[in-house]
C-alpha positions as CSV (number, residue, x, y, z in Angstrom):
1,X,0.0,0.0,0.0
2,X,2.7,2.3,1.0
3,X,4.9,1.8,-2.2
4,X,1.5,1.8,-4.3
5,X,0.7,5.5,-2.8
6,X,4.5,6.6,-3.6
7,X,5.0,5.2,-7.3
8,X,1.7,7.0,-8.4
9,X,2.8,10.4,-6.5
10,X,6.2,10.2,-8.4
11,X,4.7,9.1,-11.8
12,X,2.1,12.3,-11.7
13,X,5.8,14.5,-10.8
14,X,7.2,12.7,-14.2
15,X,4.2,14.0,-16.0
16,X,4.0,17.3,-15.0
17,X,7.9,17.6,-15.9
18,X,7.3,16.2,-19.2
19,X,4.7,19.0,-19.6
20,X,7.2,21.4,-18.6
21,X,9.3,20.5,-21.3
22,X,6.9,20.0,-24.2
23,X,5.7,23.5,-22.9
24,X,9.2,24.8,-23.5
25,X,9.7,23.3,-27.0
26,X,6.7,24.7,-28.2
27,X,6.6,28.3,-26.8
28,X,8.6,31.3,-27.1
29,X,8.1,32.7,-23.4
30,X,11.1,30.8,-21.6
31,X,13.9,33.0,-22.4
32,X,16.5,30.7,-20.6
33,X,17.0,27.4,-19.8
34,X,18.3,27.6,-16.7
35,X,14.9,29.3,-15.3
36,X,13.1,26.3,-17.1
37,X,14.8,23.9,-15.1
38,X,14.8,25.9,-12.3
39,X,11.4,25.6,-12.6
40,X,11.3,21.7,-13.2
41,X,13.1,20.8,-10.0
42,X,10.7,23.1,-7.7
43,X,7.8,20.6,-9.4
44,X,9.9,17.7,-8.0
45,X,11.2,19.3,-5.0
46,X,7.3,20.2,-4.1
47,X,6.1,16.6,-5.6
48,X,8.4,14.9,-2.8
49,X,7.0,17.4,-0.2
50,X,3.3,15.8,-1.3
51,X,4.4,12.0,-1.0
52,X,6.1,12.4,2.2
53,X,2.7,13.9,3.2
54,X,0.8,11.4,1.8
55,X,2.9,8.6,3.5
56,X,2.6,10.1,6.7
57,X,-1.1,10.3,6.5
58,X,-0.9,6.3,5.7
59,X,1.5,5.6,8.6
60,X,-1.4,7.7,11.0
61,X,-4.4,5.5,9.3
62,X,-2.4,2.0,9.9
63,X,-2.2,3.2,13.6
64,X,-5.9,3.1,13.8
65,X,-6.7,-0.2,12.3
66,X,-8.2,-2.4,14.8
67,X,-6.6,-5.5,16.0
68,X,-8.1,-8.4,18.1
69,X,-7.1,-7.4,21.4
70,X,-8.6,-10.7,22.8
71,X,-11.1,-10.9,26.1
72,X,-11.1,-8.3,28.5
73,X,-9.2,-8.8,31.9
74,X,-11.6,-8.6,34.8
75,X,-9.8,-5.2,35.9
76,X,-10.7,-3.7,32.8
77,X,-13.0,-0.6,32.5
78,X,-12.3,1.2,28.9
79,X,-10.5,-0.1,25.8
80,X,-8.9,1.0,22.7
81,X,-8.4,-0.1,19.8
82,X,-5.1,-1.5,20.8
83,X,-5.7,-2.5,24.7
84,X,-7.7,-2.6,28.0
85,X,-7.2,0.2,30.7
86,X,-8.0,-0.1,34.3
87,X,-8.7,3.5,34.2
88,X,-9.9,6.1,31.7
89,X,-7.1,8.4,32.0
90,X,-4.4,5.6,31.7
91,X,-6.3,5.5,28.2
92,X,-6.3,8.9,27.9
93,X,-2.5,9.2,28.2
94,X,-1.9,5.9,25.9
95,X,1.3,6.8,24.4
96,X,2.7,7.3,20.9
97,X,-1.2,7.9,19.8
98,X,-2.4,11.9,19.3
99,X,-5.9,10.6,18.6
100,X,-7.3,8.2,20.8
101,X,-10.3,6.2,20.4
102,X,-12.0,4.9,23.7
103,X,-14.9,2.8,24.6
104,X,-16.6,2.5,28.1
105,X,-17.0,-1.1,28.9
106,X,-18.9,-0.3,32.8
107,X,-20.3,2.4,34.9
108,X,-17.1,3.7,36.3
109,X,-16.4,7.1,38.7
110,X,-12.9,8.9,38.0
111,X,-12.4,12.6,37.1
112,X,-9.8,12.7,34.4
113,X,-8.0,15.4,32.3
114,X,-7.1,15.5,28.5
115,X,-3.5,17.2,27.7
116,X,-3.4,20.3,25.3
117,X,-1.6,17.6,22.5
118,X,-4.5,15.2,22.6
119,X,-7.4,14.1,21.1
120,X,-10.1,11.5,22.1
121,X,-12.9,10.3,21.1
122,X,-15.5,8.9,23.6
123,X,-17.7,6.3,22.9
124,X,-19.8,6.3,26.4
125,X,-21.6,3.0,24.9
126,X,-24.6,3.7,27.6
127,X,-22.6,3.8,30.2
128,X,-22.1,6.2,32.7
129,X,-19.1,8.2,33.7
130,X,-19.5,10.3,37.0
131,X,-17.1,12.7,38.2
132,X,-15.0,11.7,41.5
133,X,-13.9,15.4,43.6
134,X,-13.6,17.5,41.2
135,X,-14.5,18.1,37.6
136,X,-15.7,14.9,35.7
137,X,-13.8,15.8,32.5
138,X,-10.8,18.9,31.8
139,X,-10.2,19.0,28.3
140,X,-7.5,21.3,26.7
141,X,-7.0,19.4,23.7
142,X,-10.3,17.6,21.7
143,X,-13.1,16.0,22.5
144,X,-15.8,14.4,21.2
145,X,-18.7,12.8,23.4
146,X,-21.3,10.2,22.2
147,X,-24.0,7.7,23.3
148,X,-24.1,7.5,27.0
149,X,-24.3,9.6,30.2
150,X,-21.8,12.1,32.6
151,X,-22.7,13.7,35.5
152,X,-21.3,15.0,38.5
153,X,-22.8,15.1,42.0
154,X,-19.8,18.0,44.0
155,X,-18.6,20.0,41.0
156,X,-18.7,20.8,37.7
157,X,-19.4,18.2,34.8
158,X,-17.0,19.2,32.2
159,X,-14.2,21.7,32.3
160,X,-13.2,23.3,29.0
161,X,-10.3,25.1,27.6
162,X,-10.0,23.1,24.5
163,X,-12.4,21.9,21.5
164,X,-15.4,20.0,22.6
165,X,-18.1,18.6,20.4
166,X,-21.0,16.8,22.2
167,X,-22.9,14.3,19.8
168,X,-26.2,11.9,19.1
169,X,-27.0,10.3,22.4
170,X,-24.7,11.8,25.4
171,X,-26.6,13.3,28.6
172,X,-24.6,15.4,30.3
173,X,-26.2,16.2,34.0
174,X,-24.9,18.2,36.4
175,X,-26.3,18.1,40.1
176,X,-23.9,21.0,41.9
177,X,-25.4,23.6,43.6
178,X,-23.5,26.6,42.4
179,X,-21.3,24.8,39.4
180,X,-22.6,25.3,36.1
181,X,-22.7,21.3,34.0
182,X,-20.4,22.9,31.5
183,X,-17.8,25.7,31.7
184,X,-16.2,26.7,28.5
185,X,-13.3,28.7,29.8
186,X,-11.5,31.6,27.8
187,X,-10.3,30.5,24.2
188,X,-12.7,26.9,24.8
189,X,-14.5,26.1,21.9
190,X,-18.1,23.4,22.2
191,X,-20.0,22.8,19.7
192,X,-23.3,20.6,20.5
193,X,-24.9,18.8,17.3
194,X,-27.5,16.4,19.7
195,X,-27.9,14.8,22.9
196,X,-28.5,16.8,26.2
197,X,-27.3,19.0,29.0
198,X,-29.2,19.1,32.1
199,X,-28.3,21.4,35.8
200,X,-31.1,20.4,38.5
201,X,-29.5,23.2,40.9
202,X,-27.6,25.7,38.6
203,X,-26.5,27.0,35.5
204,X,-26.0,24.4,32.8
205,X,-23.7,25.9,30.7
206,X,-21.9,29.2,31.4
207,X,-19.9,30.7,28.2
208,X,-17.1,33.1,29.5
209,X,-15.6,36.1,27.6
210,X,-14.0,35.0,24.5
211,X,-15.4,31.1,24.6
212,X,-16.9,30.3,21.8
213,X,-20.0,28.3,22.0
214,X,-22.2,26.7,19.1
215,X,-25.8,25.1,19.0
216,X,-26.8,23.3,16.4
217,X,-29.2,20.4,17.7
218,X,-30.0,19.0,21.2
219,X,-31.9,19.8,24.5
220,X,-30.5,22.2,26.9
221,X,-32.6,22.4,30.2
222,X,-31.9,24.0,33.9
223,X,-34.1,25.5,36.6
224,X,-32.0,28.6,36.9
225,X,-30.6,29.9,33.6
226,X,-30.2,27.8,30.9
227,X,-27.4,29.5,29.5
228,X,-25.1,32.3,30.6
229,X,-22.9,33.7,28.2
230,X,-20.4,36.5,28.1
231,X,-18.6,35.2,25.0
232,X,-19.2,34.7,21.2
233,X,-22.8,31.8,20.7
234,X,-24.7,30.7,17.7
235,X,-27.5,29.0,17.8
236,X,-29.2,27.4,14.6
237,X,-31.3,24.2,13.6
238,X,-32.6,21.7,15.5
239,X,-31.2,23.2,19.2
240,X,-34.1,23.2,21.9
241,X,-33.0,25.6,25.4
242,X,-35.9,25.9,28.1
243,X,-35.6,26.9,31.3
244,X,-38.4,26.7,34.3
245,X,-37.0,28.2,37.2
246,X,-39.0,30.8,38.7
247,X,-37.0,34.4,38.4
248,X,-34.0,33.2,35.9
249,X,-34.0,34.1,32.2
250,X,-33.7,30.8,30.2
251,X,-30.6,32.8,28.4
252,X,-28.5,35.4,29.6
253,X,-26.3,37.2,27.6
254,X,-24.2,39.5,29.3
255,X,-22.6,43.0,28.8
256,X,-19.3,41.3,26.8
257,X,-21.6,38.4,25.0
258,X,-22.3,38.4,21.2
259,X,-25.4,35.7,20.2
260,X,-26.8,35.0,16.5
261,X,-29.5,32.9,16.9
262,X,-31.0,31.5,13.5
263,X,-33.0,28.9,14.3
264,X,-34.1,26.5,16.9
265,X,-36.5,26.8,20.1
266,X,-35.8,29.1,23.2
267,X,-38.2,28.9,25.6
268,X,-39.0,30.1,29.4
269,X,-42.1,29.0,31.5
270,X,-41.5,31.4,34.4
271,X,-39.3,34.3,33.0
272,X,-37.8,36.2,29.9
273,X,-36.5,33.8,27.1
274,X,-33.8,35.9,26.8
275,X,-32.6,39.2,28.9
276,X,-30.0,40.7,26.7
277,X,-27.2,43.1,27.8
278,X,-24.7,42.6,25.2
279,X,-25.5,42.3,21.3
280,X,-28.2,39.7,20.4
281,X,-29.2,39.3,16.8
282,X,-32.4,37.4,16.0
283,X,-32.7,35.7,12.7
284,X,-34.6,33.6,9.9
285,X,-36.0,30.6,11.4
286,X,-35.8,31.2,15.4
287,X,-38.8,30.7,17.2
288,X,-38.4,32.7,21.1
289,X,-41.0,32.3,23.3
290,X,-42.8,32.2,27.1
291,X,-45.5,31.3,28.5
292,X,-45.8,34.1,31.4
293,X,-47.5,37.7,30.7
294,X,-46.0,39.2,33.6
295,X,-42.5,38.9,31.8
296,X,-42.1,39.8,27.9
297,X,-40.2,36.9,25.7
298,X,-37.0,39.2,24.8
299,X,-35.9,41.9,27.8
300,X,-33.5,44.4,26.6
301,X,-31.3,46.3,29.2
302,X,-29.7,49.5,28.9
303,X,-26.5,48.0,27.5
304,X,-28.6,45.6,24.8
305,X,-28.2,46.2,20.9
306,X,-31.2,43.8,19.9
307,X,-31.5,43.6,15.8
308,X,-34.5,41.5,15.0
309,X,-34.2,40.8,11.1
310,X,-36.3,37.4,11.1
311,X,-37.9,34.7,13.4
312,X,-40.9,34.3,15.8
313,X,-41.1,35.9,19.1
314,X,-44.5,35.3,20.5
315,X,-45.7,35.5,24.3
316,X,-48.4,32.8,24.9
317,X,-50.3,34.6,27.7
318,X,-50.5,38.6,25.6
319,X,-48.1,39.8,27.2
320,X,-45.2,42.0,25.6
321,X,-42.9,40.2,23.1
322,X,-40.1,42.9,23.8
323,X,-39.6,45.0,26.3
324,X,-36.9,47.8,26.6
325,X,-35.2,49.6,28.9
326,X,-33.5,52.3,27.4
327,X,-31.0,49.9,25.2
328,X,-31.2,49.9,21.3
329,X,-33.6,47.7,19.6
330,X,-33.7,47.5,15.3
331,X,-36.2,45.7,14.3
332,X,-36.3,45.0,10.5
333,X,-38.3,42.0,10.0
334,X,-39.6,38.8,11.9
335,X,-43.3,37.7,13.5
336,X,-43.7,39.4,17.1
337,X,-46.6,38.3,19.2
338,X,-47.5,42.0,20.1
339,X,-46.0,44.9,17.9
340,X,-43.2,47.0,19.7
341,X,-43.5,50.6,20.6
């Protein structure tokens, strides 16, 4: 296979030489030979650059094919395609392997941390993972999460200063009083396709300054905000965010935060949808709505710029679909329960 890849990279170099040539022959804009073949050997010089690249992307695909790694040892918890671990983060730090692949074979409890130079996939297999002390997972390099459950019961669930992206089928619930499930630190980026986040007793995910958080599908639930973000958040598609907790906006984007929100289902019960301070932009297919008429769907605060170009913003009870307070509002299209004055 490798010699295969090599002889056809080096045969398409010949050809372009010969072109080169036959180019040359035939024209009257090469002036002097030496700049022609100057020319040539850059084509070969770059052409080797290609197969070595090539090669090495063999070598990394060869280092993921699966071998039969026989029965697992009682003491095993996770395996990879190579071996079984007694723990996740022994998996985690397998070495001589920048991309990891890891399956949960058990319920298991162990907080673990993912190095800046890493990246795993985790196949949770409906299995649980529940954090021990502190937070379940710290990831600073990437992650993806799919098809089972992680909680935590005394912090934090996950922990991020890397690239996250939470898939099909993971639950991620966190149970702390006053940690948010997800914290997507400075520089952090998560982007959440399907499955869901839960908080039963705080935020459930919390976007600092200059995070960078996308929605795209799933269910994000808590009783006290939703969301809280002071960073840079889309949200698009098939994502659903609801929050019931009496006297908390189901998302709250502060004075620093910057939200585009094209689609998808925001939703409170008991409060605003959304009570914007920073810039909030609300777009084509977004439907934003609550169910109280005490409390209008969208509040803007002094420090809001709301642009409303498309969407649906309805309040269910006849109350106000926007309410200001002294903050900019453009509105240039979109369906509003109740018009604005």
């Amino acid at each position: 296979m490798k010699s295969q890849k090599g002889i056809t990279l080096i045969s398409l170099t010949v050809t372009i030489v010969v072109l080169l040539i036959l180019a040359a022959i035939g024209g009257t804009l090469i002036a002097n030979a030496n700049d022609f073949f100057k020319s040539a050997q850059n084509v070969i010089e770059g052409s080797e650059q290609v197969v070595n690249s090539e090669q090495q992307k063999i070598d990394r695909l060869e280092d993921e094919v699966f071998i039969d790694i026989g029965e697992a040892p009682s003491s095993a918890v996770v395996k990879t395609l190579k071996s079984y671990y007694a723990t996740l983060q022994d998996a985690i730090n397998e070495e001589n392997l920048e991309k990891t692949t890891i399956f949960l074979l058990k319920d298991i409890t162990e907080s673990v941390t993912i190095p800046a130079n890493k990246t795993i996939v985790l196949y949770l297999d409906n299995h649980t993972l529940t954090g021990a002390e502190t937070a379940t997972i710290t990831n600073r390099g990437e992650l993806t999460i799919t098809g089972g459950t992680i909680k935590s019961q005394n912090s934090n669930v996950i922990n991020n200063y890397g690239i996250i992206q939470i898939g099909q089928a993971a639950v991620v619930t966190g149970e702390a009083i006053n940690d948010a499930t997800i914290y997507n630190q400075a520089k952090g980026k998560i982007t959440i396709t399907g499955g869901a986040i839960h908080s039963k007793q705080a935020v459930a995910i919390e976007n600092v300054q200059e995070g960078k958080l996308t929605i795209a599908g799933g269910t994000i639930n808590a009783n006290i905000n939703a969301i809280v973000n002071l960073g840079i958040m889309e949200v698009s598609e098939n994502a659903n965010i609801s929050c019931a907790g009496v006297g908390y906006a189901t998302i709250s984007n502060e004075q620093t935060g910057d939200i585009l929100i094209t689609g998808g289902f925001i939703i409170s019960e008991k409060n605003h949808a959304i009570k914007n301070k920073g810039i909030l932009e609300i777009n084509e297919k977004a439907n934003i709505k609550n169910d109280i008429a005490e409390y209008a769907t969208i509040r803007n605060e002094k420090t809001g710029n709301l642009r409303i170009v498309d969407g649906t913003i309805t309040n269910t009870k006849n109350g106000d679909a926007i309410s200001n307070n002294e903050g900019k509002v453009t509105i240039l299209g979109g369906n509003l329960s109740k018009d604005f004055t």
